[in-house]
C-alpha positions, 0 to 999 in steps of 0.5 A, a space after each residue: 527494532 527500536 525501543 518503543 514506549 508502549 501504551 499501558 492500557 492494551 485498548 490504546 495500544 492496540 489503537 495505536 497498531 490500528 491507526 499505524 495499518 490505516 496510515 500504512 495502507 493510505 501511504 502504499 495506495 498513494 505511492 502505488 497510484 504515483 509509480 502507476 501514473 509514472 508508468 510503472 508496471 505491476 511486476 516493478 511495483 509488486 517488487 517494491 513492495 515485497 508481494 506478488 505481482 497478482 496480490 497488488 493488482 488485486 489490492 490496488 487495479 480498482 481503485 486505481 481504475 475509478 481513479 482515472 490512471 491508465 494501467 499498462 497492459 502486459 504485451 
């Protein structure tokens, strides 16, 4: 891992952390939404990312469903 100046107060350290997951979680919804909409399945966008097929259709089919993407169905 890079060296990476550290905040010295812990407060702003530990805000730092906080808005780095917030940025992380906004990027994964839209690079998830964009795969889905390029007619990518779950098992392909769970391999992408690392995690079981069921952890992200658990995490992203409702919000991508009032989105408006068509989710594949399994066949």
């Amino acid at each position: 891992m890079p060296d990476v100046p550290a905040p010295q107060d812990p407060a702003d350290a530990l805000a730092a952390v906080l808005a780095l997951r917030r940025l992380a979680d906004q990027l994964e919804d839209a690079a998830v939404e964009q795969a889905m909409r390029a007619g990518w399945g779950w098992p392909q966008v769970a391999e992408a990312l690392g995690i079981t097929r069921q952890a992200v259709h658990k995490k992203h089919a409702k919000r991508l469903i009032a989105a408006g993407v068509t989710l594949r169905r399994r066949t």
